[in-house]
ZALUM-535847 format. One record per residue (C-alpha): residue number from 0; residue in three letters; chain; x, z, y. Coordinates in steps of 0.25 Angstrom, whole numbers. Each point is the difference from the previous one (the first is absolute). Layout:
     n   res   chain      xx      zz      yy
   NUM   ALA       A       X       Z       Y
...
This chain:
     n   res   chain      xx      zz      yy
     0   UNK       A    -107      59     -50
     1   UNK       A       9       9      -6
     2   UNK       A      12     -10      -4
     3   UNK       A      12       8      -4
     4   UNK       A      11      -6       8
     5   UNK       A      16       6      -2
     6   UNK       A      11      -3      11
     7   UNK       A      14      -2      -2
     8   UNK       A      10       0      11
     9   UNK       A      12       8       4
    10   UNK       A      -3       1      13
    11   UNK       A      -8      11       1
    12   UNK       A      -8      -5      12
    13   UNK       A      -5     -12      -5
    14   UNK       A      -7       9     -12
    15   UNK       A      -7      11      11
    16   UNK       A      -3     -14       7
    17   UNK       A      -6      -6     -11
    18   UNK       A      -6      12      -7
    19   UNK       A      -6       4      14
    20   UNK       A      -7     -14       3
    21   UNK       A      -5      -3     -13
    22   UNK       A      -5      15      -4
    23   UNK       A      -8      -3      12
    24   UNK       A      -5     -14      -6
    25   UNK       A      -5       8     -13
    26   UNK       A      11      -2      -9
    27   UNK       A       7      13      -8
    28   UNK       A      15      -3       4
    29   UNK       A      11       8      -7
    30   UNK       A      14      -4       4
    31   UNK       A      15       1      -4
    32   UNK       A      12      -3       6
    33   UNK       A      10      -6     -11
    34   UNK       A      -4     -11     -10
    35   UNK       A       3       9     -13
    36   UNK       A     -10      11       5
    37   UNK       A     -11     -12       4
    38   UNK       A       2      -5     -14
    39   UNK       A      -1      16      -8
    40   UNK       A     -12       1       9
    41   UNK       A      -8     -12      -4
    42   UNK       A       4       4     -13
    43   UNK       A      -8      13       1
    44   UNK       A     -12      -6       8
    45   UNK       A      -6     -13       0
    46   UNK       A       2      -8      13
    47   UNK       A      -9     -13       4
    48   UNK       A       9      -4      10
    49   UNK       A      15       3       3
    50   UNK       A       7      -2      12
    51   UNK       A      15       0      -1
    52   UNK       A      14      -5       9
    53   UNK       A      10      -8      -5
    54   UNK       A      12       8       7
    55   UNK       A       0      13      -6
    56   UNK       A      12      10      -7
    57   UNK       A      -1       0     -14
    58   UNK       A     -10     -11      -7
    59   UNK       A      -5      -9       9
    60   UNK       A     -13      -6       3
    61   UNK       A       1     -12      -9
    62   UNK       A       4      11     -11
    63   UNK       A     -12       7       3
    64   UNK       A      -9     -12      -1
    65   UNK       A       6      -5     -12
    66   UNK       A      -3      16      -6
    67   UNK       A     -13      -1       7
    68   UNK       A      -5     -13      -7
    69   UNK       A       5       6     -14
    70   UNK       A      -8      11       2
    71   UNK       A     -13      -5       3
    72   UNK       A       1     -16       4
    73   UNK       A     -15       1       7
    74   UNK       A       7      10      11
    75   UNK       A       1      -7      13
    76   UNK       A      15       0       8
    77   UNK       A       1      -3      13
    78   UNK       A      16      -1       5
    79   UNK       A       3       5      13
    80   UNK       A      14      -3       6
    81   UNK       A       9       1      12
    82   UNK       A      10      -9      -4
    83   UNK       A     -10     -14      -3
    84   UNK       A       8      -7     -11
    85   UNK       A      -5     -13      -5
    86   UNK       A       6       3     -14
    87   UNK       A      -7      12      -1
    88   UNK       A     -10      -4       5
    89   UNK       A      -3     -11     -11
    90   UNK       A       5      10     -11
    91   UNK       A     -11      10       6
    92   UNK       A     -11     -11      -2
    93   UNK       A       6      -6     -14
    94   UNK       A      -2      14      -6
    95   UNK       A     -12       2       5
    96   UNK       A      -2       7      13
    97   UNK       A     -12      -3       9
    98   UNK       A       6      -4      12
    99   UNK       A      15       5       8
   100   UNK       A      -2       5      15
   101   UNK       A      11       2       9
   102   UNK       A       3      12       9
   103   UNK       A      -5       4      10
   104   UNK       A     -14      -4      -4
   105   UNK       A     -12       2       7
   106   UNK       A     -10      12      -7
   107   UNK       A     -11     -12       2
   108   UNK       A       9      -9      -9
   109   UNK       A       2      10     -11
   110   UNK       A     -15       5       0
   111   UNK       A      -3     -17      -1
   112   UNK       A       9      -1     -10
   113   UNK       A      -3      13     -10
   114   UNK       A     -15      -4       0
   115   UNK       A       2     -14      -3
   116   UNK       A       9       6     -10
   117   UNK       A     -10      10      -8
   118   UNK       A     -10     -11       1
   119   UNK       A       8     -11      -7
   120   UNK       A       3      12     -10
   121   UNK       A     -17       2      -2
């Protein structure tokens, strides 16, 4: 498989989780815990698929997205967040993330949802 996936989230957790579960699925995951070091790490290395919060210190996950798409518009975003907003919710879509998951999410849910991602992306 090999599909190059970066995590975004502040809560340190949620990345080991992530990382842990989809290292496992056959996916290289690199994570970072603030939106500006997700972004300078994209920046170096190429990413098909990014998964980022909203909430975060700093830049947030719609920030991210929007620096994301500028970067490479073929990258895939999934939003995860704790807090579901509807406002962010239909901003996240209008520019251009894949799909917006609420916490706590099921690991079958995020695994559904990243390979439907990466094959819309192919």
């Amino acid at each position: 498989m090999n599909n190059r996936i970066l995590v975004i989230d502040d809560k340190e957790n949620i990345c080991k989780l992530l990382k842990t579960h989809l290292n496992s699925e056959g996916y290289q995951v690199d994570i970072a815990e603030t939106g500006e070091q997700g972004v300078e790490m994209f920046r170096s290395v190429m990413h098909d698929l990014v998964i980022t919060d909203v909430k975060m210190p700093g830049i947030d996950g719609l920030e991210v997205l929007r620096r994301i798409k500028e970067i490479s518009p073929d990258t895939v975003v999934l939003i995860i967040t704790a807090f579901a907003d509807m406002d962010d919710a239909i901003a996240a879509m209008k520019m251009g993330a894949f799909d917006y998951l609420k916490k706590p999410f099921r690991l079958e849910e995020i695994q559904a949802t990243v390979e439907k991602a990466l094959e819309n992306r192919r």
